[in-house]
N, C-alpha and C positions, 0 to 999 in steps of 0.2 A: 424767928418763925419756928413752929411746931410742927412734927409731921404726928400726926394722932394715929393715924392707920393710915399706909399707904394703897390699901384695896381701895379707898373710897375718894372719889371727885374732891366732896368735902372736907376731908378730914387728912389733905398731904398737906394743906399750908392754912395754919390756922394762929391766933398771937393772944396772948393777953390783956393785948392794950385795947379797949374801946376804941370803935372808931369817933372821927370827929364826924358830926353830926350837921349836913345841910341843907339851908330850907329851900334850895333851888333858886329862879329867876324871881319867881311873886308871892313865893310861899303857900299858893292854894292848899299845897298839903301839908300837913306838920311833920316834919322827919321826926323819927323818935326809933329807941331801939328796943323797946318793948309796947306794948297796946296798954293801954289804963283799963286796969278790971272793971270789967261790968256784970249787971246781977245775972245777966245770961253766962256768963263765964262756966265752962266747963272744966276745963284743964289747960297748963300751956308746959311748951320741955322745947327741949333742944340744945343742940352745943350753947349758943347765949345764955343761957337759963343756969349754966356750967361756969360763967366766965370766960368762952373762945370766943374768939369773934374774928372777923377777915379783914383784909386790907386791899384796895386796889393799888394795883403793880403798875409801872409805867409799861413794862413788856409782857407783864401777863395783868389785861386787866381783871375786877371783878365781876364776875357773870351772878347776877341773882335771878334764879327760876324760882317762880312762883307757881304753885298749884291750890286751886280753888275746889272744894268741894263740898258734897251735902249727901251723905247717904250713900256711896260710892267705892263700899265695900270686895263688890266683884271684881273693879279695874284699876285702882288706886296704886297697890303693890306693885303692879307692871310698871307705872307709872313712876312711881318712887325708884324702880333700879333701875330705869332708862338714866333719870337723873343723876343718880350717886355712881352708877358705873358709866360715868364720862371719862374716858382719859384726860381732859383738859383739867390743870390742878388748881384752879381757883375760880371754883365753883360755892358760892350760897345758896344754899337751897330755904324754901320757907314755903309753910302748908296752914291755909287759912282754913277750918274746919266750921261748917254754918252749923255745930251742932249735932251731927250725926246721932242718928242709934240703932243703926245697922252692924255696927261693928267694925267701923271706918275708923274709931278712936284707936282701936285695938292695934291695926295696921300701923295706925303712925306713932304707937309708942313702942313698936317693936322697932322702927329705926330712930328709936330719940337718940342715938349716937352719932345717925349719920346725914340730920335733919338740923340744921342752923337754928331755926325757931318755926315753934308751931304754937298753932292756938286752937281752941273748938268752944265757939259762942255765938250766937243768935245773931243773924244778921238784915238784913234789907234785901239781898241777893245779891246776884253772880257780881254785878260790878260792884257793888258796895262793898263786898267783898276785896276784890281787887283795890280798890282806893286803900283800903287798909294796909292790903299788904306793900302795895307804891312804898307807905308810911315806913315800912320797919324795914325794907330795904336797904342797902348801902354799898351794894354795886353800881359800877357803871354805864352797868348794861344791864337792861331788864328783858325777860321772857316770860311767858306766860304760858304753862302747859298744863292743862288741866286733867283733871282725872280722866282716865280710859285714852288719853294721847300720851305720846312719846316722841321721844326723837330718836331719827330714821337708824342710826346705828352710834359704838358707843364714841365713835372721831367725830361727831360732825362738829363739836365745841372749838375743838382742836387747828378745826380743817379751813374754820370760819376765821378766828380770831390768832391763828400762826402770824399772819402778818396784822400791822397797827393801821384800821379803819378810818381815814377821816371821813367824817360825818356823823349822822343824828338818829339816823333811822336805817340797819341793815334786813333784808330779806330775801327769800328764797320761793323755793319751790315744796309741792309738800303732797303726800299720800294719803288716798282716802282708802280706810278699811270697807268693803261691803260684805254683806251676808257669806258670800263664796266665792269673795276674790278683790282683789287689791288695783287700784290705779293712779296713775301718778299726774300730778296734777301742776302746770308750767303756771307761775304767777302773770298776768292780765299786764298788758299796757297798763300805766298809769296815767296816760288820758280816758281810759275806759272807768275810772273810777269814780263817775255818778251811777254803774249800775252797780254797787255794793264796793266791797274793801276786795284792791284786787290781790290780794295774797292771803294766805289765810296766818289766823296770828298765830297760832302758833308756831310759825316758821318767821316771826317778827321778832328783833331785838332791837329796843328801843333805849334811847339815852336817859337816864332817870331823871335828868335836870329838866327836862324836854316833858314825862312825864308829871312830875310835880307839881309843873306851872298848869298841868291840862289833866283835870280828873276826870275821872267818867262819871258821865251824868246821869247818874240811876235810878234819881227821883223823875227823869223827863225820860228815858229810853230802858224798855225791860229786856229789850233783846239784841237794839242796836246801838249800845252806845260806846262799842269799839266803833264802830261806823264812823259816828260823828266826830270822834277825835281823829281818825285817822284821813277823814272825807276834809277834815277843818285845817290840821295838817298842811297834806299835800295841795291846798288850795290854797295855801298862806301869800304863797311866791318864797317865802324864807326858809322855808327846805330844804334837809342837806340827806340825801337819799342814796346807799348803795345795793343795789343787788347783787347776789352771788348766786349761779345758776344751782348750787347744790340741793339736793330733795333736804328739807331740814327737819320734821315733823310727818308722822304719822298720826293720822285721824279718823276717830269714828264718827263713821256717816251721819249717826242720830247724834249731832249737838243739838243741843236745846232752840237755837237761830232757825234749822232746818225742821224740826220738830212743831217749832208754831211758826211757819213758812209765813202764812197772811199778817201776821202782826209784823215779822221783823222787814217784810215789804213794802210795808204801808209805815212801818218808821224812818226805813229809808231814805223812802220817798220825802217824807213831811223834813228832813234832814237834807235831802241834794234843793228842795223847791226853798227851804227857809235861804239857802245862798244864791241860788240860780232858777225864780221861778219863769222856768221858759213852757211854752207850749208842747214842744217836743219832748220833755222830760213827764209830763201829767200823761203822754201820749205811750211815751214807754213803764211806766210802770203800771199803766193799765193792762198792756200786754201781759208784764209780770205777773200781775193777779191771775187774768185768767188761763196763763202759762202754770201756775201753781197749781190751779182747780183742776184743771185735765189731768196735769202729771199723778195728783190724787185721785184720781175718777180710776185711772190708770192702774193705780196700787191694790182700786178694788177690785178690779176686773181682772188683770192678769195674775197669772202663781209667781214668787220671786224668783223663781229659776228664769221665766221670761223674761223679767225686769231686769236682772241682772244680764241677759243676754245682750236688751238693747244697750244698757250702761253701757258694756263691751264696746259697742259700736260708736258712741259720739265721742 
């Protein structure tokens, strides 16, 4: 092993040797350690791109975070030294780029040192994206932190994975950023999960082999189809699930889910009724609907300093 720079997540344990390359349980997804150029292809760098590459450890496995973005010049950098400044030392990092020209390119070739692999080319979106990056993956453990989030401080890698995990799927707890103030937010029952995904992903680390076999399906869901893999999941019965009360991830409020509220409600829904169409379920996410419209009727009517006050309150 290599220590490259001891400042960085990335770059204390890094090796020469390729790793070995697997296609998972069914193969859905193609493992592979670089992407096949395409005519959208922008640029690609990183340690890989150098000849480094990681290795999972029996005692320290490999964590691969993934960040997704498109244009995401303003919050990106936060985002990138949440990552690289983890104290945990076997850390991959990887940033799937839909092309930017904001100036999002700029950002992430100023850490091509401390960035595993990156890419910036034309894509389908947010999940299409993601299934890519699944691809080029070769940690253990996968995370998903996308531009403008973070994790909560620089131990929590540490704090999670000191001791060896058995099972498939760990998760936590997680912080939403608002306008003028922060709240912290306790993961949902996992019987409460036909009304959405109760944790939020970014405080999810998933088993890549467990990934592979189950993509996201981008062509059928444009907002929910972490939903349906993680609704499809824990509904399996074959589920191997730990929680860890830790806050894991920091989030801003406008994700894109919350942002088009009505579509990712009504994918939801067509997602919990295709496994369980009950009366009770058509019954509650009617409610949801017109729980959405008011909450917006609301955004028009109030200043957000009163928004924020009720936020406080529930």
């Amino acid at each position: 092993m290599i220590v490259l720079d001891s400042q960085y997540s990335t770059t204390r344990s890094v090796t020469l040797t390729p790793p070995t390359i697997s296609e998972g349980e069914t193969g859905k997804i193609h493992s592979m350690l670089f992407l096949p150029k395409t005519s959208e292809r922008i640029g690609q760098g990183g340690l890989r791109t150098s000849g480094y590459f990681k290795t999972n450890k029996i005692d320290i496995p490999l964590i691969s975070v993934i960040t997704v973005v498109f244009n995401g010049v303003e919050y990106l950098e936060k985002t990138i030294n949440s990552v690289i400044g983890q104290t945990y030392e076997n850390v991959e990092y990887i940033i799937v780029d839909g092309g930017s020209t904001d100036g999002t390119l700029d950002i992430i070739k100023k850490y091509d040192k401390q960035i595993d692999y990156w890419v910036s080319e034309g894509d389908k979106g947010i999940y299409h994206a993601m299934n890519k990056a699944i691809s080029i993956a070769t940690g253990e453990w996968l995370n998903f932190m996308n531009s403008g989030d973070d994790f909560i401080n620089s131990n929590i890698l540490k704090s999670i994975f000191l001791n060896n995990v058995q099972s498939e799927l760990i998760y936590g707890d997680h912080e939403i950023r608002y306008e003028s103030f922060k709240k912290t937010v306790k993961a949902k029952k996992l019987f409460e999960m036909f009304k959405g995904i109760p944790f939020c992903h970014q405080s999810m680390f998933i088993s890549k082999n467990i990934q592979l076999s189950n993509p996201y399906q981008y062509e059928k869901y444009k907002y929910a189809a972490d939903f349906d893999f993680i609704f499809n999941y824990l509904t399996s019965n074959k589920y191997s699930v730990f929680y860890t009360n830790f806050v894991i991830s920091s989030v801003e409020a406008k994700g894109a889910s919350n942002i088009n509220i009505y579509t990712t409600i009504r994918e939801n829904r067509a997602i919990v009724l295709n496994k369980f169409d009950a009366y009770w379920v058509r019954i509650y996410y009617k409610f949801r609907l017109v729980e959405a419209f008011l909450r917006e009727i609301i955004k028009l009517v109030l200043p957000e300093w009163a928004i924020d006050f009720v936020r406080k309150l529930i």
